[in-house]
C-alpha positions in Angstrom: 0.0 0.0 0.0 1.6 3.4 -0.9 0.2 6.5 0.1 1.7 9.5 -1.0 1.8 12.4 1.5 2.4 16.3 1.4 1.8 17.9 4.9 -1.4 15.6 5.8 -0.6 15.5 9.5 -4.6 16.2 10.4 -5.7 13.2 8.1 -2.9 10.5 7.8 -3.3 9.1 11.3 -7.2 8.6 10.3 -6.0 6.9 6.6 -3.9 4.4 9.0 -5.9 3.3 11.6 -8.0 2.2 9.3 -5.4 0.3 7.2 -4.5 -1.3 10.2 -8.2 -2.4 10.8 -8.3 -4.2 7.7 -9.3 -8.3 7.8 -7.1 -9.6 5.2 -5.1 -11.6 6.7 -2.4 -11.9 3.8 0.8 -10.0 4.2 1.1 -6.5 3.3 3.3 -3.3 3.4 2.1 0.4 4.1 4.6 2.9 2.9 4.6 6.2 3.1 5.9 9.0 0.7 7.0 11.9 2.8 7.1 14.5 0.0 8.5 16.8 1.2 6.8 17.6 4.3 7.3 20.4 6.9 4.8 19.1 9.3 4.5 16.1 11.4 3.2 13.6 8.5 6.3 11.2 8.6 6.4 10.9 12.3 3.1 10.3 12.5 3.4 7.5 9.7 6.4 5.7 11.4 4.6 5.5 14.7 1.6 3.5 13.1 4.4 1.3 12.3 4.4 2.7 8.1 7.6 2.3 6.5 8.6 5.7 5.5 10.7 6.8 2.3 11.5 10.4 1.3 10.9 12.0 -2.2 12.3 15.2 -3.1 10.4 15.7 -6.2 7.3 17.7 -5.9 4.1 16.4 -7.3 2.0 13.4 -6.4 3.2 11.5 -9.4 6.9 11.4 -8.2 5.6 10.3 -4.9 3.7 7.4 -5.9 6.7 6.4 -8.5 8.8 6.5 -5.2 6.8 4.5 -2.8 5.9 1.6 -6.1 9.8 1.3 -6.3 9.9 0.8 -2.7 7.4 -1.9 -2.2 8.2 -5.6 -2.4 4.8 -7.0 -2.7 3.3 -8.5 -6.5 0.3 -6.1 -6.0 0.8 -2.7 -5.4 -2.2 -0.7 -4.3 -2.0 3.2 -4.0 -4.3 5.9 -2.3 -4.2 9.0 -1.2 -3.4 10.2 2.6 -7.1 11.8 3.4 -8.6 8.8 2.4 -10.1 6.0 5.0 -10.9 2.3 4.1 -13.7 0.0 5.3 -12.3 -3.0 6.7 -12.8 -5.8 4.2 -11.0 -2.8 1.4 -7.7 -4.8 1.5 -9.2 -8.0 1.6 -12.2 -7.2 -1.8 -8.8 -6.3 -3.5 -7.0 -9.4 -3.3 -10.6 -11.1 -4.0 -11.2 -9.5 -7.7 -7.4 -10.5 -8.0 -7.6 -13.9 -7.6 -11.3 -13.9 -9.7 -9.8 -11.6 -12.4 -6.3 -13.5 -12.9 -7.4 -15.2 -15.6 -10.1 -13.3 -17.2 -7.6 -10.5 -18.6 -6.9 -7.1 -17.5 -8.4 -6.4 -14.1 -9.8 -2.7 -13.9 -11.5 -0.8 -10.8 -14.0 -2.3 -9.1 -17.1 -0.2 -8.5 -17.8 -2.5 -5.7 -15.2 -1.8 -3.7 -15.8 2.2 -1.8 -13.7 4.2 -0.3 -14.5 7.4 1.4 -12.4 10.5 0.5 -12.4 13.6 2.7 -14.2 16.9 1.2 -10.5 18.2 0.7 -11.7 19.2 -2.7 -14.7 21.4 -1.8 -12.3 24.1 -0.8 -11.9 24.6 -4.2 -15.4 25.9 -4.5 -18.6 24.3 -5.2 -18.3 25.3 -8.9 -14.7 23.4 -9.5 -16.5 20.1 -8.0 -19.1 20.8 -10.3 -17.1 21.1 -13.6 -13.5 19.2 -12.7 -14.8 16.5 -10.3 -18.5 15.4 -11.9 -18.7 16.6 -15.2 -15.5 16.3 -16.6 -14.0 13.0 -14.9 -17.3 11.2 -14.5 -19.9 12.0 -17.1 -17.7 13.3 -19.4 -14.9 10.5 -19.1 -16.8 7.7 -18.8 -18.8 8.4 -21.2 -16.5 9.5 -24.1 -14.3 6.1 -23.1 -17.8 4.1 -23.1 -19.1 5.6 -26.5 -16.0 5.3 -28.0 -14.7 2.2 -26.8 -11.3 2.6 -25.4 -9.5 4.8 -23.0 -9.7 8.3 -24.6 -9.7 9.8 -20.7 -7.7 8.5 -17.8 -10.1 8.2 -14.7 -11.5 5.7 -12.3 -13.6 3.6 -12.9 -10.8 2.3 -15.4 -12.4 1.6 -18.9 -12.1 -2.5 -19.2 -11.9 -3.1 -23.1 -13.2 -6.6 -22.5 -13.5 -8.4 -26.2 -16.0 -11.2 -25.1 -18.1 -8.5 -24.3 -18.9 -5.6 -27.7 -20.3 -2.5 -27.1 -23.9 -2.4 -29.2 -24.0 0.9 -31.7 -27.3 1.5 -29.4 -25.0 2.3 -26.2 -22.6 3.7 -28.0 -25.1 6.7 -29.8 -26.5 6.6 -26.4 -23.2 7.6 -25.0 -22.4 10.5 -27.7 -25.9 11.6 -26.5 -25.0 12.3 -22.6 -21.9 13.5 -23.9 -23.4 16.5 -26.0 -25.4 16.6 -22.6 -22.1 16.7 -20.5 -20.4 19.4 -23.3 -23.1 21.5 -23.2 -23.2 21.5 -19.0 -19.5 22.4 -19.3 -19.8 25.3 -20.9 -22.6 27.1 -19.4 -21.0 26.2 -16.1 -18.1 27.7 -17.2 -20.1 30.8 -18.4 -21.7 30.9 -15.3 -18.5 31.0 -13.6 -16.9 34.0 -15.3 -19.7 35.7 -14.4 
């Protein structure tokens, strides 16, 4: 488990208790990326027993990069440090594992929850509204759905499963929310310069 960290001494402790509540009962590694923090994250980490590693990089991306080099395991599972898991989290992962390992690329599971803190509302209401929903989930999903590969990064992953084609009905009916999705874009954008 790698979680990346930039000053979350308020929300890391939370993130590891309830890593260490978890019920798989496999082993597993919990590593945090002190990127360059100037609070108390990393001591906070090491005394919930995380194995801390230091990157001097900025950025979120270098972090994760940094704790994935570090870990040992096969699996390598990465969150972020205002984020806190239900107990079975650890355990649902190495489930759709084992189910998915020979049915081809495994993808997110929708099953599986986590819940994030509202970090991102201090951003403003409007930002959720336009980065958060309509870009990353109806517009994302919907342009990899109707299209039928990964034209956006996001979660959930787009699985291009080939047992499985996706009809010309669902596709139109994607291109259809996403006019829908453009179209809430810009007149949230309007609204915003105004």
């Amino acid at each position: 488990m790698v979680i990346p960290a930039f000053n979350e001494e308020r929300l890391i402790g939370d993130c590891l208790q309830s890593l260490a509540r978890q019920d798989f009962t496999g082993g597993h590694e919990v590593i945090v990326v002190d990127n360059n923090c100037t609070d108390d994250t990393a001591e906070i980490a090491r005394l919930y027993g995380a194995i801390v590693v230091r990157e001097e990089t900025p950025g979120v991306c270098a972090a994760r990069h940094r704790g994935t080099l570090t870990a040992r395991g096969q699996i390598v599972v990465s969150s972020d440090a205002d984020t806190v898991f239900g107990a079975g989290w650890l355990s649902r992962i190495a489930q759709t594992f084992r189910q998915l390992r020979s049915r081809g690329r495994i993808a997110f599971d929708r099953c599986n929850p986590t819940l994030t803190s509202a970090r991102r509302l201090t951003q403003g209401l409007a930002y959720n509204v336009v980065v958060s929903f309509l870009f990353y989930y109806v517009l994302a999903v919907t342009l990899n759905h109707a299209t039928g590969r990964a034209v956006i990064g996001t979660a959930p992953a787009f699985r291009n499963d080939r047992s499985r084609p996706v009809s010309r009905r669902y596709r139109l009916s994607g291109l259809g929310w996403l006019t829908v999705a453009a179209a809430a874009t810009a007149l949230t954008a309007r609204l915003m310069d105004n």
